[in-house]
C-alpha positions in Angstrom: -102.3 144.4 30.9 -103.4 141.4 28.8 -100.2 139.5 29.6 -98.7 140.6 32.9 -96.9 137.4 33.8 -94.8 137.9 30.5 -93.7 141.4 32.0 -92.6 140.0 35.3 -89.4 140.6 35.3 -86.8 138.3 36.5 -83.3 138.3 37.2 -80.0 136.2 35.9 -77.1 136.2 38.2 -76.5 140.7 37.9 -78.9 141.0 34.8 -82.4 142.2 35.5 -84.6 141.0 32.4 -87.9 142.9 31.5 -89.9 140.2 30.3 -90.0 136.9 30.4 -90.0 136.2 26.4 -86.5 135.1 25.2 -84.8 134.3 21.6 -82.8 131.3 22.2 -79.1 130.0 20.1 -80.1 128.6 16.7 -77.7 128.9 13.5 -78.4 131.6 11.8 -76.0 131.1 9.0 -75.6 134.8 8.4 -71.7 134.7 9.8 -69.6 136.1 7.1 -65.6 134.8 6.4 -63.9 133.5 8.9 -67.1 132.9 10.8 -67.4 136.6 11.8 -70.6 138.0 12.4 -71.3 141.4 10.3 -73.7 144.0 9.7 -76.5 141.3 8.6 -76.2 139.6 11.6 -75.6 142.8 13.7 -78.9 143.8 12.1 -80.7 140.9 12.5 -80.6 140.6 16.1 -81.2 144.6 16.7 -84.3 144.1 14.9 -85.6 141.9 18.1 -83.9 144.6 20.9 -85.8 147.5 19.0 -89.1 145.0 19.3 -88.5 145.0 23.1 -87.1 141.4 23.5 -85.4 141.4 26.8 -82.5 138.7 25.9 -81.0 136.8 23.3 -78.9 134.1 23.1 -77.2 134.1 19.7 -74.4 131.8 17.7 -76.2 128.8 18.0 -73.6 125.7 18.5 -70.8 128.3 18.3 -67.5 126.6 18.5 -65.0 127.0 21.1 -62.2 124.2 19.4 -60.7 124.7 15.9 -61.4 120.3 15.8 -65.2 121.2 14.6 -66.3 121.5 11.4 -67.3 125.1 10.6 -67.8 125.5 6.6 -71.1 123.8 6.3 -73.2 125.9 8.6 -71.0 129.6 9.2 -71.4 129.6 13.0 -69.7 132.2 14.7 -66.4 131.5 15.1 -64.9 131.4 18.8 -61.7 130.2 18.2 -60.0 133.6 17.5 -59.7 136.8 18.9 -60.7 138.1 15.7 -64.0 137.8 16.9 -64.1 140.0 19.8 -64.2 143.2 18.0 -67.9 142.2 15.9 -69.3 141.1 18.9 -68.6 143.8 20.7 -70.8 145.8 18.1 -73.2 143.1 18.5 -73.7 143.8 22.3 -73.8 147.6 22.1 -76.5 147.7 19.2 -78.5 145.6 21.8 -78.0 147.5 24.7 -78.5 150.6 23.0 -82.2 149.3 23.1 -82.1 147.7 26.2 -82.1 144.1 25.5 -79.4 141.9 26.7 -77.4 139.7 24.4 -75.3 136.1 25.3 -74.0 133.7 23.1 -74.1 129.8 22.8 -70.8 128.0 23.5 -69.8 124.5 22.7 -67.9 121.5 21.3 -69.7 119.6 19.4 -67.5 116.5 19.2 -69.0 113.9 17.1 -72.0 116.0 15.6 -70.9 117.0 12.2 -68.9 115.5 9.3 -65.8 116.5 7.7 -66.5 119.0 5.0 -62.9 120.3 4.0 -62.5 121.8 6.9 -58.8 122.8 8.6 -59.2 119.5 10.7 -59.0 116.1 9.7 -61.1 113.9 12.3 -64.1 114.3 14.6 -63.9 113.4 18.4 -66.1 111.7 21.1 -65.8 110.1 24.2 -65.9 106.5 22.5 -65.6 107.0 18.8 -69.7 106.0 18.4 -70.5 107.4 14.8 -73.8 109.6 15.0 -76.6 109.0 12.2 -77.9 112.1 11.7 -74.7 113.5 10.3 -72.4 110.6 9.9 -69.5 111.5 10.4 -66.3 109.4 11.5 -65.2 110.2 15.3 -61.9 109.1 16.9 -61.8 108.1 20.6 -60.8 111.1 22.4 -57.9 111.2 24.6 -57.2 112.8 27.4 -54.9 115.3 26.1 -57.7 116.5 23.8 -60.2 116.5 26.5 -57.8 119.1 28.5 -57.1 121.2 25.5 -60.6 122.0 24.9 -61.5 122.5 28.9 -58.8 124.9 28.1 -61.0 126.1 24.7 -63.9 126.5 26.4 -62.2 129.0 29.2 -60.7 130.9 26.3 -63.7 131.4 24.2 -66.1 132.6 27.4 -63.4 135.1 27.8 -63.3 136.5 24.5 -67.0 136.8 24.8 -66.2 138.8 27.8 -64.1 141.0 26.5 -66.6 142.1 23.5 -68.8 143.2 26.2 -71.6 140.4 26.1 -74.0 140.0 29.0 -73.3 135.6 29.4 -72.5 132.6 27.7 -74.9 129.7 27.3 -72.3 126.4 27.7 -73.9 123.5 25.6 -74.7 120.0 26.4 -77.9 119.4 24.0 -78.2 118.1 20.7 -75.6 115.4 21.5 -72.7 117.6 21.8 -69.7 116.5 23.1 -70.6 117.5 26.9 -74.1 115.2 26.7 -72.2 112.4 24.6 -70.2 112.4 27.3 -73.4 112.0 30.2 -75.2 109.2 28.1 -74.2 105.4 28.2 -75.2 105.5 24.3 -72.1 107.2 23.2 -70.0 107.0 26.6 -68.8 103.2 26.9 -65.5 104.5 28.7 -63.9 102.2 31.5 -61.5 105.0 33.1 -62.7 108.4 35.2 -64.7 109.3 32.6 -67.0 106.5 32.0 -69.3 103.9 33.9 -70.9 105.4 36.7 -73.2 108.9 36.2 -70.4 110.8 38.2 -67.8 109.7 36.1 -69.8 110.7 32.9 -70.6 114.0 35.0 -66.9 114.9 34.9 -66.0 116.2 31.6 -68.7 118.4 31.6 -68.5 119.7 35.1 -64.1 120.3 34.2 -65.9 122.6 32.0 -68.1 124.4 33.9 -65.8 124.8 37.0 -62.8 126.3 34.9 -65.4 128.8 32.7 -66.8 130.2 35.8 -63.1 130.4 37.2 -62.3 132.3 34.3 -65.3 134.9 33.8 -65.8 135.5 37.7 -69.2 135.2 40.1 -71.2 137.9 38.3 -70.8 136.9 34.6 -73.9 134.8 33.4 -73.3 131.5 33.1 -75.7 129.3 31.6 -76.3 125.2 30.7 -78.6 123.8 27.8 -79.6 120.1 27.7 -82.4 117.9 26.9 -84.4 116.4 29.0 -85.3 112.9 27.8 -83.1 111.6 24.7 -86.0 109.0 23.8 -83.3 106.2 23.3 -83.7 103.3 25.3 -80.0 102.9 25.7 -80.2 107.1 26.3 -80.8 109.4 28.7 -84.3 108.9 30.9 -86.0 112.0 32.0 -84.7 110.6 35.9 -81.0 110.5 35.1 -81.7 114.4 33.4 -83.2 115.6 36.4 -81.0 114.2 38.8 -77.7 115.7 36.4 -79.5 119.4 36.4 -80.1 119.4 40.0 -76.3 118.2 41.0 -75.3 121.0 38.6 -78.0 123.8 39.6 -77.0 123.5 43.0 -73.2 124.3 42.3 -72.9 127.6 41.7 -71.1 127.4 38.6 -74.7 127.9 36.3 -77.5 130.7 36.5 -80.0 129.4 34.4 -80.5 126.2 32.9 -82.3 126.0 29.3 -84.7 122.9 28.9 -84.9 121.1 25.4 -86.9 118.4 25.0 -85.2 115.7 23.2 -81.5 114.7 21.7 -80.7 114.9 18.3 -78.6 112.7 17.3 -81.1 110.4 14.8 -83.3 111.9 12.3 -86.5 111.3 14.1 -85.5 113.2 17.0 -83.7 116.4 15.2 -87.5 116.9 13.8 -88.8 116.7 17.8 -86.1 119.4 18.5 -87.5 122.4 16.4 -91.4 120.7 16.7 -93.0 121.4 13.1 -96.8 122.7 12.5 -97.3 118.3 12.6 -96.2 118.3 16.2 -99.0 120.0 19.1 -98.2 122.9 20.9 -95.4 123.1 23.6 -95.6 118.8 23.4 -92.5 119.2 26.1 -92.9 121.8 28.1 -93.8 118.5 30.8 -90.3 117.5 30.8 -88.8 121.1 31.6 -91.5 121.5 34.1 -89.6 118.1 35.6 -86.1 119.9 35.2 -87.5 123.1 36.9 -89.1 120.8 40.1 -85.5 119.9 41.3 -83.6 122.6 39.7 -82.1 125.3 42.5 -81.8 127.6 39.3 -83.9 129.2 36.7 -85.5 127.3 33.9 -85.9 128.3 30.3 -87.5 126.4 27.9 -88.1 127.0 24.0 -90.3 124.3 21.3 -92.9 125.1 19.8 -94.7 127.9 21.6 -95.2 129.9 18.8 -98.0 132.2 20.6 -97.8 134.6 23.3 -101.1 133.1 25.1 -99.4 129.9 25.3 -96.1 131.9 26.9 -98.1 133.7 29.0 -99.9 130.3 30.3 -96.9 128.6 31.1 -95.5 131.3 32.7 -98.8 131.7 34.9 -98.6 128.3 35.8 -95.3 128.1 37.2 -93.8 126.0 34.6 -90.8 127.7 33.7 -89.1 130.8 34.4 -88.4 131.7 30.8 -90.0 130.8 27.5 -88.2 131.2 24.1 -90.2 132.1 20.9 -87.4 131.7 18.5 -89.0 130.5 15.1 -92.1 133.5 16.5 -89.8 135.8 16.3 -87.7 134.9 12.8 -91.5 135.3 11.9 -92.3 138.6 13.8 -89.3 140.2 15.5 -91.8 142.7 17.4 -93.9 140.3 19.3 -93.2 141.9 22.9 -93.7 145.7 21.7 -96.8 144.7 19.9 -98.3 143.2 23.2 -97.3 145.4 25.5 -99.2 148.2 23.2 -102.0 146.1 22.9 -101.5 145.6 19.3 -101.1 141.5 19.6 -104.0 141.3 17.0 -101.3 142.6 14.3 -98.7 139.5 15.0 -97.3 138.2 12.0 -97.7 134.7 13.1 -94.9 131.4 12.7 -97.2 128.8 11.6 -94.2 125.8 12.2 -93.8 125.6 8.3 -90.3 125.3 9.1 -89.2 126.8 5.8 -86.2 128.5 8.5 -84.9 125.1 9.5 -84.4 123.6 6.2 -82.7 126.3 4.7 -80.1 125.9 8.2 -79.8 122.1 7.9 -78.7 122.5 4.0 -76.1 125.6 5.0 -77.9 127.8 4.0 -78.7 131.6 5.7 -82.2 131.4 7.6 -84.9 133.0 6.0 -89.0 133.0 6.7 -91.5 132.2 4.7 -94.1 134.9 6.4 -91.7 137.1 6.7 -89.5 138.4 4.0 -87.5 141.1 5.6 -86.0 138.9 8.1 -82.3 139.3 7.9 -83.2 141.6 5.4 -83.2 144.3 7.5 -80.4 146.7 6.2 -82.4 146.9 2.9 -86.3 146.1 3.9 -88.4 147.0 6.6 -90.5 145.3 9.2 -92.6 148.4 9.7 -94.1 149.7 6.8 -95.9 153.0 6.8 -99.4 153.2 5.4 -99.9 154.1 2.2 -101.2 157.8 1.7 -100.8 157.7 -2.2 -103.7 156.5 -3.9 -105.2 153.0 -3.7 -106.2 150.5 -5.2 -108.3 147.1 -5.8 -106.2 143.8 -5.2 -107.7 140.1 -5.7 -105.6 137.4 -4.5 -106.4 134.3 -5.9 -106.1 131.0 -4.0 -105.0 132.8 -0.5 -106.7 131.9 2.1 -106.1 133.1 5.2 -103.4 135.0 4.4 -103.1 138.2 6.5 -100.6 141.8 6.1 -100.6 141.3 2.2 -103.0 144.5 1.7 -102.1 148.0 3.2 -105.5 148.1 4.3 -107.3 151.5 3.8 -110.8 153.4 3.7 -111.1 152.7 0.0 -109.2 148.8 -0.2 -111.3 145.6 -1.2 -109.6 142.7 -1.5 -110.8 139.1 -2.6 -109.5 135.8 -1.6 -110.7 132.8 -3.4 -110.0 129.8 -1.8 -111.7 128.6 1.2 -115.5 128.5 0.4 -114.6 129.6 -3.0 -114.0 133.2 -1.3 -113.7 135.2 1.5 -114.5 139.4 0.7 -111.9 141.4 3.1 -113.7 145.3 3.8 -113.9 146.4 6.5 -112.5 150.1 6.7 -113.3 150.2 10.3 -111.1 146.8 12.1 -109.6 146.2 8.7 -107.6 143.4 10.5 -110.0 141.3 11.2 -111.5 140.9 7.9 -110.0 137.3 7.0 -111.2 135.2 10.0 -114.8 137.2 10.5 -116.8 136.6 7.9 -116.9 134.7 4.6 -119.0 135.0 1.2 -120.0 132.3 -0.6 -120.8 132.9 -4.2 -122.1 130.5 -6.5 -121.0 132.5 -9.8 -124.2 134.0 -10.6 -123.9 136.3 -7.8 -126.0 134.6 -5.1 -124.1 135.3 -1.9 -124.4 133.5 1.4 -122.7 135.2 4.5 -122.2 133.3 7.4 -120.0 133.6 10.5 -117.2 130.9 10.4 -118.0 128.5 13.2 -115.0 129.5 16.1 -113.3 131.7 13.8 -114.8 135.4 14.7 -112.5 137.9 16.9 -115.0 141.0 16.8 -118.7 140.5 14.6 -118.8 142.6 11.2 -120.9 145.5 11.6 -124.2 145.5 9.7 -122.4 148.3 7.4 -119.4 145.8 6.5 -121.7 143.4 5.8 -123.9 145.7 3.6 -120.5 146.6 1.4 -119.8 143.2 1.1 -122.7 142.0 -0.4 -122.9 144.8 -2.4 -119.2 144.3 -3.7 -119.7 140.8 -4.1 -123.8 141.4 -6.0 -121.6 144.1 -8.6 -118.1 142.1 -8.9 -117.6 139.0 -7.4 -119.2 137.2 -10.2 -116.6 138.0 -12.6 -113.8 137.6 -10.4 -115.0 133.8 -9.5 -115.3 132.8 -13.0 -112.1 134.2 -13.5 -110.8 132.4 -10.7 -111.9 129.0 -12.1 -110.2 129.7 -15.0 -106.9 130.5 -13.5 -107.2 127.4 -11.7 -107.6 124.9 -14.8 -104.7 127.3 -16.4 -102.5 126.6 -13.9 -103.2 122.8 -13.1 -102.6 122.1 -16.8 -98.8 124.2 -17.1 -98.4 122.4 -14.1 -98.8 119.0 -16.0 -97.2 120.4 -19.1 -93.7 121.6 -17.3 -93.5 118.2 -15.8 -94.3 115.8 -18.3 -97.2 114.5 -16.7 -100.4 112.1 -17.9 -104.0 111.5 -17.1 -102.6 107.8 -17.1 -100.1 109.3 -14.9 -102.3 109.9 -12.0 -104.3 107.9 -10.1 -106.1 110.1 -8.0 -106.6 113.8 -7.7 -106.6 115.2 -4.3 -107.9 119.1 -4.3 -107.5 120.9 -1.1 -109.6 124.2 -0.1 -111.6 124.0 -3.9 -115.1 124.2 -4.2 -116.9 121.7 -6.9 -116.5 124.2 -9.7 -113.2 124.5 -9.5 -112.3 121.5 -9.3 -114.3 120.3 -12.0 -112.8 123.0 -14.4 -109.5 121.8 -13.1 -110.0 118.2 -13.1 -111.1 118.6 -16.9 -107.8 120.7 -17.4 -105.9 118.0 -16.4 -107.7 115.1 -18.7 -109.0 113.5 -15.5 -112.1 111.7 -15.3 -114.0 112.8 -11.9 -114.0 109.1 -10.6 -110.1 109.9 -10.1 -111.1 113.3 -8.4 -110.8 112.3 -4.2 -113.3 114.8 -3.5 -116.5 115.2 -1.0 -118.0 117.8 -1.8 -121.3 116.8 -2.2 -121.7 115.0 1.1 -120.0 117.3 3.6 -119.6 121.0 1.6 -116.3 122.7 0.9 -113.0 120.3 1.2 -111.4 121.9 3.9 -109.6 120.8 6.8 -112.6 119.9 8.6 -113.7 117.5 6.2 -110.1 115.9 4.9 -110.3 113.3 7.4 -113.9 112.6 6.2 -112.1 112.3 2.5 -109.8 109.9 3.9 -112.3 107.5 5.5 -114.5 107.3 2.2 -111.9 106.4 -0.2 -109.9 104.1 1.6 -111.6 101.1 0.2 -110.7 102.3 -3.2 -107.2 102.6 -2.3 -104.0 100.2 -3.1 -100.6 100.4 -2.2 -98.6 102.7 -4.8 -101.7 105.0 -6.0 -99.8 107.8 -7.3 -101.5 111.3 -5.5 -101.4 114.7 -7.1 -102.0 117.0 -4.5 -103.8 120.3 -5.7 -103.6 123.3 -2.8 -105.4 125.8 -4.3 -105.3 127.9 -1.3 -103.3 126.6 1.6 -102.5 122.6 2.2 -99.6 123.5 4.6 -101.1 121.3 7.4 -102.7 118.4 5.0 -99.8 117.9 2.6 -98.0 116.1 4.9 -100.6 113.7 5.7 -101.4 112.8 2.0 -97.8 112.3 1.6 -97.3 110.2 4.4 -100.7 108.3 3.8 -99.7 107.4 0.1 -96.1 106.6 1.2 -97.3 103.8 3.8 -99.4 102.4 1.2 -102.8 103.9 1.4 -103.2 104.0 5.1 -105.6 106.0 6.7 -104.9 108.2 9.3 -106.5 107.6 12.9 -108.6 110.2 13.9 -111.3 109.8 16.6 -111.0 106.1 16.9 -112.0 105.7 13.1 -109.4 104.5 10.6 -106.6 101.8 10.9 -104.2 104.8 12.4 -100.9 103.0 10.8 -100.1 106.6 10.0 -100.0 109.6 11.8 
């Protein structure tokens, strides 16, 4: 087995887990009125059970007090019994595949903003507004703070009764448990403020009178951060030393690891790490959680790839790993490598198209995958094709992989990196993108090289032969076609938004060879001295030579050049970096020492 630390089992409290892959509480904004979850949401989480994911923690930030704002975001609703009956569908559509299912539970207190909601005012321990969502938070008293101790017990019981494996009790993202633990939003003077045990005991009333309620062998489970990267905040020290008091109490079976708070802008964006962020950058701090922790650790940002899961794993880092956003992307990630078929991953790239759609209210959706939360009406699995096929060219792609129901008898043609990149290859038909590609300089010349790093398994010399001899009888014509789509598009483009030649001050193609951005640049009324293009020193603008781009025309630069950005096949990665570049006034990112690194 290619992975066999992932299918370690491992045990919560009475639940025996089969893997060691998790999906962890986010909104999903799928709850329907009333904050009820229905058959989209019902649907949506099956999907993952019947891809073998042993547990999910759904109902991210679900409330427990009717005092939190609920109609911006439809989280499931846990202030009425109403809810029991869904969620008890909920749990036996997961067990009926044999994956278990909890749900997140929590006050949020000051996080959130009054949106018309049944309640008039926020709480926190000491009225401190928060930035990100700026709302306005009374002092809490403590005859509120005893009512929702009292919330809390109520909502892990209806979760309960619906049949649900555990709760996961909240005190990330700043909710009203961790503003209650930090000395940035706790500046109490009675039993509840000052020293760390005093600003331990809110949260631990909690815990003691939820695990009261539910008994010894419901799972019960904590999530916090583990460095708030505030200097008046939480340090990684006082985190440790609050998830060890509370590991070794009995009243928790697992503690989930987040690395950071939430509570400003910049640190919402380190909570769900985007394709700008490295790999796993904190799986360090819930490696420091899990070194003094008497409980289980599971930790979830940005491991987006089962390699990196099963590395952590092996290394002792963590008990658990969640792949969230990877499975919003691909919701049969564990079935796929347990049947050796990890090679056919539909891969989250961390374009984060899931997490904007939340943070505006609305329902999460995936920009690699379309029948996410789809599921009642589209499939994940589609069957291959046995009608009759036929010839797709995708213009401007790139990369792009499950867009062709690959046969004996497909060809398809993606022009964009290198100008093109011929996918046949009837016999690993998934491997086709990253093998091999064709260059064609429009007379039908080819060049075939192997991409440098790129190549799972080496064409065959018989692929090879029917790609030269596709791109020798057709490729021509579909690259001079391709140039001219280009310059077609780039001038509607200008058309539909008004824009100028004297509009623009530089031109900034990404993945274009010189043709096309010639033909494009001519399109647009742009002179090629406004065209921020290397092409003749270092080949094909890629991402490999961007920063090379950036170096040579920052002497040209000024603060306030206006940038058109022109992705003709990709720019996910890039666009941000042009943005932010032209944004701090023509500042060159650092890369390998060269640069003046102002942005990043």
């Amino acid at each position: 087995m290619l992975y066999p630390n992932l299918f370690t089992p491992i045990k919560l409290n009475k639940l025996i887990l089969p893997n060691r892959i998790y999906s962890t509480a986010h909104a999903e904004v799928y709850a329907e009125a009333g904050g009820l979850p229905g058959e989209r949401y019902i649907k949506y989480y099956e999907e993952k059970a019947k891809g073998g994911l042993g547990m999910a923690i759904c109902g991210g930030s679900s409330p427990v007090s009717i005092d939190v704002p609920q109609g911006a975001w439809r989280p499931v609703n846990l202030t009425t019994d109403r809810v029991i009956e869904p969620l008890s569908r909920l749990a036996e559509a997961m067990h009926r595949h044999g994956s278990k299912i909890m749900i997140q539970i929590t006050h949020m207190g000051r996080r959130s903003a009054f949106a018309g909601d049944p309640w008039p005012h926020l709480v926190s321990p000491s009225g401190v507004r928060e930035m990100m969502h700026r709302g306005n938070a009374k002092i809490i008293e403590i005859e509120e703070m005893r009512r929702i101790v009292k919330d809390f017990v109520t909502a892990a019981k209806r979760v309960q009764d619906a049949g649900m494996d555990g709760i996961e009790v909240s005190a990330a993202h700043q909710h009203l448990i961790d503003q209650f633990w930090s000395p940035r939003t706790n500046q109490r003077s009675d039993e509840y403020g000052g020293s760390l045990q005093n600003r331990m005991r809110f949260g631990m009333e909690v815990l003691g009178a939820v695990r009261e309620a539910v008994g010894a062998d419901f799972c019960v489970g904590l999530r916090m951060c583990a460095d708030e990267f505030h200097d008046d905040g939480l340090d990684p020290a006082t985190l440790k030393e609050i998830a060890q008091s509370i590991s070794e109490t009995g009243l928790i079976d697992f503690i989930s690891v987040i690395g950071s708070g939430a509570d400003t802008h910049n640190t919402v964006t380190n909570c769900m790490p985007s394709m700008a962020l490295p790999p796993e950058p904190f799986v360090n701090l819930a490696a420091g959680i899990k070194a003094v922790s008497a409980v289980p650790i599971l930790h979830a940002q940005g491991i987006r790839d089962v390699t990196q899961a099963e590395r952590i794993i092996a290394n002792g880092l963590v008990d658990m790993v969640g792949m969230t956003r990877a499975h919003i992307a691909d919701p049969h990630i564990i079935r796929k490598i347990r049947d050796g078929q990890d090679d056919q991953i539909r891969q989250c790239v961390g374009a984060n198209y899931c997490i904007d759609r939340q943070y505006s209210g609305q329902d999460v959706l995936c920009v690699q995958n379309a029948a996410t939360s789809r599921e009642a009406t589209m499939p994940h699995i589609i069957a291959k094709n046995t009608l009759k096929t036929r010839k797709v060219v995708v213009v401007g792609a790139d990369k792009m992989s499950s867009i062709i129901d690959y046969t004996d008898r497909a060809t398809c043609v993606l022009f964009g990196d290198a100008a093109g990149a011929v996918l046949l290859e009837p016999d690993n038909a998934g491997y086709g993108i990253m093998d091999s590609l064709i260059r064609s300089d429009g007379s039908g010349m080819v060049h075939l090289y192997q991409k440098a790093g790129g190549s799972r398994m080496p064409p065959t010399a018989e692929t090879v032969a029917q790609r030269l001899h596709y791109v020798h009888q057709e490729g021509a014509a579909v690259y001079k076609f391709a140039i001219a789509k280009m310059a077609e598009v780039a001038g509607e483009i200008m058309s539909r938004n008004n824009l100028r030649a004297g509009m623009i001050d530089w031109l900034v193609p990404h993945q274009a060879n010189k043709r096309i951005i010639e033909s494009t640049a001519e399109r647009m009324g742009l002179p090629m001295e406004k065209v921020m293009v290397t092409i003749q020193k270092y080949g094909n603008t890629t991402n490999a030579t961007i920063p090379l781009c950036l170096w040579d025309y920052e002497p040209k630069l000024k603060r306030g050049d206006r940038m058109m950005l022109a992705a003709f096949g990709g720019g996910f990665t890039w666009a941000g970096i042009y943005v932010q570049w032209a944004y701090d006034g023509a500042s060159a990112p650092k890369f390998n020492g060269r640069g003046n690194g102002k942005s990043r």
